[in-house]
C-alpha positions as CSV (number, residue, x, y, z in Angstrom):
1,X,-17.3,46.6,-22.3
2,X,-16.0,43.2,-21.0
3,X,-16.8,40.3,-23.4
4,X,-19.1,37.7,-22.9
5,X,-17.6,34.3,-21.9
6,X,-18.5,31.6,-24.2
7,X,-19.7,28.4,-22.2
8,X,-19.4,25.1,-24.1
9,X,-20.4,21.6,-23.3
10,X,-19.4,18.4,-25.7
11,X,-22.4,15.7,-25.0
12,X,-21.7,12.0,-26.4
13,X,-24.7,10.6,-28.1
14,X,-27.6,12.6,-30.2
15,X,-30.5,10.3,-29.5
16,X,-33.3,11.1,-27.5
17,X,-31.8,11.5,-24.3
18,X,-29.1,13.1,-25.1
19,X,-31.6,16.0,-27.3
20,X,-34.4,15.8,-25.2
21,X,-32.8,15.6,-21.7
22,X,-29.5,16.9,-21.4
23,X,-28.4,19.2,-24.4
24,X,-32.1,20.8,-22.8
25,X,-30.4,21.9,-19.5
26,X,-27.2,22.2,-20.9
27,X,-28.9,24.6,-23.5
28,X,-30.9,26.4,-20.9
29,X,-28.0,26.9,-18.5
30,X,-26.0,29.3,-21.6
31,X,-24.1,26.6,-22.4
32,X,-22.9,26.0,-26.7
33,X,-23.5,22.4,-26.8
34,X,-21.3,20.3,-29.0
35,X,-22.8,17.0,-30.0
36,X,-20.4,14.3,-30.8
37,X,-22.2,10.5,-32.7
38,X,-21.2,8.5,-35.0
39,X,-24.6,8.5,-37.4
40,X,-23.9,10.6,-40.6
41,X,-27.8,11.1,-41.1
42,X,-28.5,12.4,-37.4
43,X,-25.4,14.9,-37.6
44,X,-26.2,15.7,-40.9
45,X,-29.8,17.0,-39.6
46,X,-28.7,18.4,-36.5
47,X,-26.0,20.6,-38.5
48,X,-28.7,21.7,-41.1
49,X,-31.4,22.9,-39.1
50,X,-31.0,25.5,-36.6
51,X,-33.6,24.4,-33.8
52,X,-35.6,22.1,-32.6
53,X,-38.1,21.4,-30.0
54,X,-38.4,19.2,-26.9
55,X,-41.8,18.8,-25.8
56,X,-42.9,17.8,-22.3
57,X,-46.4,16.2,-22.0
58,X,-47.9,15.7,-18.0
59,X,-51.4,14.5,-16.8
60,X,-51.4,19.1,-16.2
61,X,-50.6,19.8,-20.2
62,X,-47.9,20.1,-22.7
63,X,-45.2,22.4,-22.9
64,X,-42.5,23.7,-26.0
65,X,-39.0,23.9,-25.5
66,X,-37.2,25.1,-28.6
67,X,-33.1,24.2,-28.3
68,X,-30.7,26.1,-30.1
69,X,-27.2,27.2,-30.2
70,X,-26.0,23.8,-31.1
71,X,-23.8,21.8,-33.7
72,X,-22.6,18.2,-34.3
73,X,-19.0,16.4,-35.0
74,X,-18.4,13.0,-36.0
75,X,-16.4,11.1,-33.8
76,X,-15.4,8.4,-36.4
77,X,-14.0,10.8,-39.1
78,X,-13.0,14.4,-37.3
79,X,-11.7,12.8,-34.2
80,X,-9.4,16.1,-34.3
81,X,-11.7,18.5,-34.5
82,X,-13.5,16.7,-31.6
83,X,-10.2,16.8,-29.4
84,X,-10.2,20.4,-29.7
85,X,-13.5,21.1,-28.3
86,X,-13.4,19.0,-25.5
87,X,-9.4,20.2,-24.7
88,X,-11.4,24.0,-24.3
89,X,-15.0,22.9,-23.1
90,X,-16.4,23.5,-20.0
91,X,-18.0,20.1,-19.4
92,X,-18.6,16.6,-21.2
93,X,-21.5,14.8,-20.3
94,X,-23.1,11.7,-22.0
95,X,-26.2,9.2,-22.8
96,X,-24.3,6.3,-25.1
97,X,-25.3,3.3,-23.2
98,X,-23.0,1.6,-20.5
99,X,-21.1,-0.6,-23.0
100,X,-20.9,1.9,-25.1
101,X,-18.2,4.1,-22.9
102,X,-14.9,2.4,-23.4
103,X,-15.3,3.3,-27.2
104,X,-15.7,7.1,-26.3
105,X,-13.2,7.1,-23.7
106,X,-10.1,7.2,-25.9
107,X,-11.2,10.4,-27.8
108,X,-11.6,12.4,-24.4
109,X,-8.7,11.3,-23.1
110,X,-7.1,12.8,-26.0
111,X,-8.9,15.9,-25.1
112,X,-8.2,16.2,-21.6
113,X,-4.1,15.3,-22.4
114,X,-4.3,18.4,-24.9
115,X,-6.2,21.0,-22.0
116,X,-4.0,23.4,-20.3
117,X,-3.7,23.1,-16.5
118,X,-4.4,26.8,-16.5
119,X,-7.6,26.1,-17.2
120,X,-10.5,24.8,-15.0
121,X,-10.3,20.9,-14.7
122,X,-13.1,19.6,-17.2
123,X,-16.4,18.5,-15.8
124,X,-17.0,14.9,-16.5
125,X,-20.3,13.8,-15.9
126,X,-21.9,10.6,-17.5
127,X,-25.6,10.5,-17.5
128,X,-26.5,6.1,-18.3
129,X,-29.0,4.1,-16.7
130,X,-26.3,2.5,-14.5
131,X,-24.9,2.5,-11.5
132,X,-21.3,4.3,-10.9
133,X,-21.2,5.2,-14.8
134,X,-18.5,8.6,-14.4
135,X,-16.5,5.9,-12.7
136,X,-16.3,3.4,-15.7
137,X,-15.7,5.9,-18.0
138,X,-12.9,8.0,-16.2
139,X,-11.6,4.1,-15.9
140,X,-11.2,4.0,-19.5
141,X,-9.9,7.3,-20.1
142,X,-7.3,6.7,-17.2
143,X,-6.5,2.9,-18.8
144,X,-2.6,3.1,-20.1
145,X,-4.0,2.7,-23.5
146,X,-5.4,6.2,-23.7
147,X,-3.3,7.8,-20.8
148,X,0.1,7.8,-20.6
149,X,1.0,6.6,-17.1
150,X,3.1,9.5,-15.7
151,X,-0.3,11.8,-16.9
152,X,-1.7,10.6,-14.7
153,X,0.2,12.9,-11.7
154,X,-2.0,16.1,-12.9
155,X,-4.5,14.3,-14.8
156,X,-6.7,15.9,-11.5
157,X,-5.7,19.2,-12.9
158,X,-7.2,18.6,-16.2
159,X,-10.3,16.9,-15.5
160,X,-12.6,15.6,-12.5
161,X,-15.2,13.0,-12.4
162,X,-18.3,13.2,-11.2
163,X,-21.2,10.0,-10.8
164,X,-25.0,11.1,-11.6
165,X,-28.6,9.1,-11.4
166,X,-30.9,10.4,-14.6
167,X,-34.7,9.9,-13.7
168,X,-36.7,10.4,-16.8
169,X,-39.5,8.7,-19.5
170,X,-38.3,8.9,-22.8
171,X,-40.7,6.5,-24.9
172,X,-40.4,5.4,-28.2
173,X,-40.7,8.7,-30.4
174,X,-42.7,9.0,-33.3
175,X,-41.0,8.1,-36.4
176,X,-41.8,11.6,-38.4
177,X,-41.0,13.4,-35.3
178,X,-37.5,14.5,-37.2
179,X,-35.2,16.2,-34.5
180,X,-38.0,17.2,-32.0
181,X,-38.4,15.0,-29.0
182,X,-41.5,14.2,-26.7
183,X,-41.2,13.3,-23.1
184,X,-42.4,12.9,-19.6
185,X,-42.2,16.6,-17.6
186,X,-40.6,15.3,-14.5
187,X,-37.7,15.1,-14.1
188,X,-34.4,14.1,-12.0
189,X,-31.1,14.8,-12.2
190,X,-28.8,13.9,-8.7
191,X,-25.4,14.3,-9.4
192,X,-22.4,14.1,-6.8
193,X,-20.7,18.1,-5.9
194,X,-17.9,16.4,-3.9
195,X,-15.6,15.8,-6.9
196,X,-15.9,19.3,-8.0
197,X,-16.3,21.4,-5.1
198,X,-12.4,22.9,-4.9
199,X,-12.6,23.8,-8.5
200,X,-16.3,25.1,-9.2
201,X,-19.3,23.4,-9.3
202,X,-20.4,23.9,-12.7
203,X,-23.9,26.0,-13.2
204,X,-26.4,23.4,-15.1
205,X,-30.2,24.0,-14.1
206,X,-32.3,21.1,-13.3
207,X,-28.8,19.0,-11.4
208,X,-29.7,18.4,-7.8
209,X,-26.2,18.5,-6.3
210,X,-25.7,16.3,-3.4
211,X,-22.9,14.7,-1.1
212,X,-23.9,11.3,-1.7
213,X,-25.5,9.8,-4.7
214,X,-26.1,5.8,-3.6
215,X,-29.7,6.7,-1.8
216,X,-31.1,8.1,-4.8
217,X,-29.6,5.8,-7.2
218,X,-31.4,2.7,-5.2
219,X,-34.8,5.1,-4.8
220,X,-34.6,5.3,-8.5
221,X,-33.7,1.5,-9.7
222,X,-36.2,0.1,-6.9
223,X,-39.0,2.9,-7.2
224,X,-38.9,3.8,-11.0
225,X,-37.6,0.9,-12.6
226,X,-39.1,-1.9,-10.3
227,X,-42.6,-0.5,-11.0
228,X,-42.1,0.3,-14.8
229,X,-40.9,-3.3,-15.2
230,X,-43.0,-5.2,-12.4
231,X,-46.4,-3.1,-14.8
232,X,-44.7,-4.2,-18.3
233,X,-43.7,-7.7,-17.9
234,X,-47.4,-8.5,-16.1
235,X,-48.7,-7.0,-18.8
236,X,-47.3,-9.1,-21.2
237,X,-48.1,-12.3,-19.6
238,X,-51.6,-10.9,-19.5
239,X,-51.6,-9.3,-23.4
240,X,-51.9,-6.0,-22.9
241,X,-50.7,-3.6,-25.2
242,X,-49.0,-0.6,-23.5
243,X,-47.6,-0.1,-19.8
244,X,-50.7,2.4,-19.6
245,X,-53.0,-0.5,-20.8
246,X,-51.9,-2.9,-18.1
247,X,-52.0,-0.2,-15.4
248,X,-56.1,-0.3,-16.1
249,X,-56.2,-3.9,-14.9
250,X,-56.6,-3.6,-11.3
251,X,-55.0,-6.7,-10.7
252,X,-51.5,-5.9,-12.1
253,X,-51.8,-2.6,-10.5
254,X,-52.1,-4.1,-7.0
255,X,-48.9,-6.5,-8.0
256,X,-47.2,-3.1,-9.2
257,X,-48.6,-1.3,-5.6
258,X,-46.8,-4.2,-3.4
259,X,-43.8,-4.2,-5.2
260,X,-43.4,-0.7,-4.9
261,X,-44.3,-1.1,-0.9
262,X,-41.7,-3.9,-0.6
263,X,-39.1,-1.9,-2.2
264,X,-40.3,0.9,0.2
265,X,-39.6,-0.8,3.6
266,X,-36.1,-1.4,2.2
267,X,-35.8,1.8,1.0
268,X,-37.0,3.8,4.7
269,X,-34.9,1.2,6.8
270,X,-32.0,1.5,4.5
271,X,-31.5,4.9,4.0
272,X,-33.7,6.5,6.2
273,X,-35.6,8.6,3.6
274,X,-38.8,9.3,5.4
275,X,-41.2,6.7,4.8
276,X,-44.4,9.5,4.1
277,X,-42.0,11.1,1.7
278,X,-41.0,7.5,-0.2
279,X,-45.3,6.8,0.2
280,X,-45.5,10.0,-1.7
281,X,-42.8,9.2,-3.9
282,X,-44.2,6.3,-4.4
283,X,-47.8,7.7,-5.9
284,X,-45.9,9.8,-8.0
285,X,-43.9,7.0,-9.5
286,X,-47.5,5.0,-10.2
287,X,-49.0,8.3,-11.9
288,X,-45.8,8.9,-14.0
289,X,-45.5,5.0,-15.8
290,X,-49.5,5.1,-16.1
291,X,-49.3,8.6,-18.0
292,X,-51.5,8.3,-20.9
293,X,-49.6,10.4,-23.2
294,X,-46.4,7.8,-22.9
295,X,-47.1,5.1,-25.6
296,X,-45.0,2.7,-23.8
297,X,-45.2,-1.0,-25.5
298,X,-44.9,-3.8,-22.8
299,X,-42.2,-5.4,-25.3
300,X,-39.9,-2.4,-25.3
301,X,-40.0,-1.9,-21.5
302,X,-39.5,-5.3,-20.8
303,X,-36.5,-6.2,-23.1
304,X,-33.0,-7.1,-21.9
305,X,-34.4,-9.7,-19.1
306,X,-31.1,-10.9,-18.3
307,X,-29.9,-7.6,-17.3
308,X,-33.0,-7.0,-15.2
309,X,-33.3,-10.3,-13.4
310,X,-29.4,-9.9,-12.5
311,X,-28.0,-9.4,-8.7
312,X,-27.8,-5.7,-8.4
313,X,-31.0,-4.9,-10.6
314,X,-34.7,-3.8,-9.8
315,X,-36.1,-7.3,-8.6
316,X,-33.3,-9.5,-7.2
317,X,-31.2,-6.3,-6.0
318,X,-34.1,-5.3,-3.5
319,X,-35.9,-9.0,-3.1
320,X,-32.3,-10.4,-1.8
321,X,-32.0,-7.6,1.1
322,X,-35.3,-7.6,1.6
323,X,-35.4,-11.3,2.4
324,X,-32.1,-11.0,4.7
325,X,-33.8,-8.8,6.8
326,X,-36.7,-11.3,6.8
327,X,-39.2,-8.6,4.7
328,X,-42.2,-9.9,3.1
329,X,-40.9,-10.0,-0.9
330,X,-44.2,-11.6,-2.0
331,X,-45.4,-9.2,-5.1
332,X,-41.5,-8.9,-6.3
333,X,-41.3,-12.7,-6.2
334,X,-44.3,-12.7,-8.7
335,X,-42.5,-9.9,-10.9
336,X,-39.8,-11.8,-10.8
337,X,-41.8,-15.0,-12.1
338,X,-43.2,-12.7,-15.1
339,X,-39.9,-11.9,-15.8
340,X,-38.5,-15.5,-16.3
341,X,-41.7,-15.8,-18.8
342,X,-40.7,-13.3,-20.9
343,X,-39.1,-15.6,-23.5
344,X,-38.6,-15.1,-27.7
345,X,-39.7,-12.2,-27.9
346,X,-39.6,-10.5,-30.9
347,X,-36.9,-8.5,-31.7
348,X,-35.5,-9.6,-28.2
349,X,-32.1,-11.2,-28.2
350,X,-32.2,-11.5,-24.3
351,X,-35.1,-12.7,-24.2
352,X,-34.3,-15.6,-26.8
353,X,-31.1,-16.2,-24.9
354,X,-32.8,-16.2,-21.8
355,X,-35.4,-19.2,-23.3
356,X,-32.2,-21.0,-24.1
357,X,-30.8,-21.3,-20.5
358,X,-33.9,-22.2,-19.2
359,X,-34.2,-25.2,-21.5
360,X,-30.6,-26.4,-20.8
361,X,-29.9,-25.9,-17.2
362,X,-31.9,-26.9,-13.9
363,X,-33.4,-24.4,-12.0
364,X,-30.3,-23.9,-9.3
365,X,-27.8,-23.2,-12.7
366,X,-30.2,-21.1,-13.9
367,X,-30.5,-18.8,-10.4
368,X,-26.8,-18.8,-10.1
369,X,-26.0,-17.8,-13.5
370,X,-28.8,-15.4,-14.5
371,X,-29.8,-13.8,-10.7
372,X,-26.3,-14.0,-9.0
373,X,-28.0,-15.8,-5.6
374,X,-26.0,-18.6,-4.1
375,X,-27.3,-21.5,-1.9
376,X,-26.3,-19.7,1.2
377,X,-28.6,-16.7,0.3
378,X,-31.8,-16.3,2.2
379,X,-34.0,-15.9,-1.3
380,X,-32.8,-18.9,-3.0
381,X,-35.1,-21.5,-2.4
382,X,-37.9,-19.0,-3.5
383,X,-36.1,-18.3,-6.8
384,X,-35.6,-21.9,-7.4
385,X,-39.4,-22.7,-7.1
386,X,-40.2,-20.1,-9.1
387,X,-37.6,-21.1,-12.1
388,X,-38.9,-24.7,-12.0
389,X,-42.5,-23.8,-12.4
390,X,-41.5,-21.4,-15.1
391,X,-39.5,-24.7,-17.0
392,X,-42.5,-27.5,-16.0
393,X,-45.3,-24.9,-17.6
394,X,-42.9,-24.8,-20.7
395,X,-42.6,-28.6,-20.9
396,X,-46.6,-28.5,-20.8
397,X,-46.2,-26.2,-23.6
């Protein structure tokens, strides 16, 4: 009797997304998966209990998913034990956080420099809320300081890269909750088959394979994250308590419903997704960030302003385009205004940051520096107006 291959993943980061969302697929796809953190106290756990569950909750129900066939390394003190599982893995995957990726990049270099060219080139996917994320990290591993240069001829052999958009609501977990995590049922997972097509696309259920990523990454940002944002930072100028909480006021819903129909028009004309489908998309969205079962405070979806007012992000990305092609941007203009008012908030070193420009630079410094937009661009004078009304009602203050 022929044995039974062994299929093993090596997935960065043991926090929510990385249990809940893709160690899940990984698990339910027959791969071992390794987990590789730096946190003695989450390894610790993960290595002393063998399962743990990932629960879905949806307007339809809850559902169970118990995860096992698992183990965790630390990557700060058995960096060589790590080296050897990802030099005979299958596939690497992810969820660290975008600045996070130069620091793991010299361990899996190390990895890929020790795999054998007999082998099937490694599967590199990174799963981050960012744009082109696969290709920052496979810059890092391929930097001289973690590859020598003439590796570089057959790194192709060893490993391929491959971008990915991740689509899914993972709120704030309950502090008891141990390993078990609790999130939204839908789900998306697009990732790019081009990379890997001459050497196997690897079997993961739940990835959406496609030939190019960029529509779905902008459907996302400008469906997903415009509407989470445009619901929580309206809701906090208004006091309300939860993203679910401010979706109850019908007036912030209606500013959440014409942002989403701005960034629809740009969306259809852009990429020609069919506008019924991004309507129903759309409705989706709406139901998904207004799921009761979510607790989603308006403070935690709205930190990091800086990030989310800048040029390629949820508001300004789509606003900019939208206003060269002389589209209405009304309701993202007024997201955009809520956004510029979310100052010192607690726990909220952006938004303390982001009080301080606005007290020490005029308005035009401020939507060069923070939103990226230049003079020449046809949305600047509306962001200028809309940072000097933010500063004058502060003065007031």
């Amino acid at each position: 009797m022929a044995a039974v291959t062994k299929k093993k993943a090596v997935h960065f980061g043991a926090g929510n997304i990385g249990r809940g969302f893709v160690a899940c697929f990984l698990h339910n796809s027959g791969y071992e998966v390794v987990f590789a953190d730096v946190v003695d106290s989450l390894i610790d756990k993960i290595n002393s209990s063998p399962s743990y569950k990932v629960i879905e909750v949806g307007s339809e129900g809850t559902t169970e998913n118990t995860i096992t066939n698992y183990r965790a390394i630390n990557s700060k003190t058995h960096e060589e034990d790590l080296i050897k599982e990802i030099s005979t893995a299958e596939v690497v995957t992810c969820s660290v956080g975008p600045n996070i990726l130069k620091f793991i990049a010299p361990v899996i270099a190390k990895g890929i420099n020790r795999r054998s060219t007999d082998k099937t080139p490694l599967h590199v996917i990174a799963c981050e809320n960012a744009i082109g994320a696969t290709d920052t990290l496979a810059k890092h591993i391929k930097d001289p300081a973690n590859t020598a240069p003439e590796r570089l001829e057959d790194h192709h052999l060893r490993a391929r890269y491959a971008n990915s958009a991740i689509d899914r609501i993972v709120p704030a977990q309950d502090p008891n909750a141990g390993l078990d995590v609790t999130l939204e049922k839908f789900f998306e997972w697009v990732v790019e088959k081009t990379p890997f097509e001459d050497v196997g696309i690897p079997s993961i259920e739940g990835i959406n394979w496609v030939d190019n990523l960029a529509p779905f990454i902008e459907r996302k940002l400008y469906t997903v994250n415009t509407g989470h944002a445009t619901a929580a930072y309206h809701g906090y100028n208004r006091r309300k308590r939860t993203v679910y909480d401010a979706l109850q006021d019908k007036d912030i819903m209606s500013e959440v419903r014409g942002a989403l129909m701005e960034t629809k028009n740009l969306i259809v004309a852009k990429h020609e997704f069919e506008e019924d489908d991004q309507a129903a998309y759309v409705e989706k969205i709406i139901k998904r960030i207004g799921n009761p079962h979510l607790e989603d405070a308006v403070e935690r979806v709205g930190r990091a302003p800086l990030r989310k007012l800048s040029r390629k992000e949820r508001f300004v990305g789509p606003a900019a385009e939208l206003a060269e092609r002389d589209q209405p941007i009304k309701f993202l203009l007024d997201a955009i205004e809520m956004c510029f008012r979310f100052q010192n908030v607690e726990e909220d070193d952006e938004s303390k940051q982001l009080a301080k420009i606005m007290s020490e630079h005029d308005a035009e410094e401020v939507v060069s520096e923070v939103c990226g937009i230049q003079a020449s661009d046809k949305i600047y004078p509306s962001l200028v107006s809309i940072v000097q009304r933010v500063q004058e009602d502060s003065r007031e203050d």
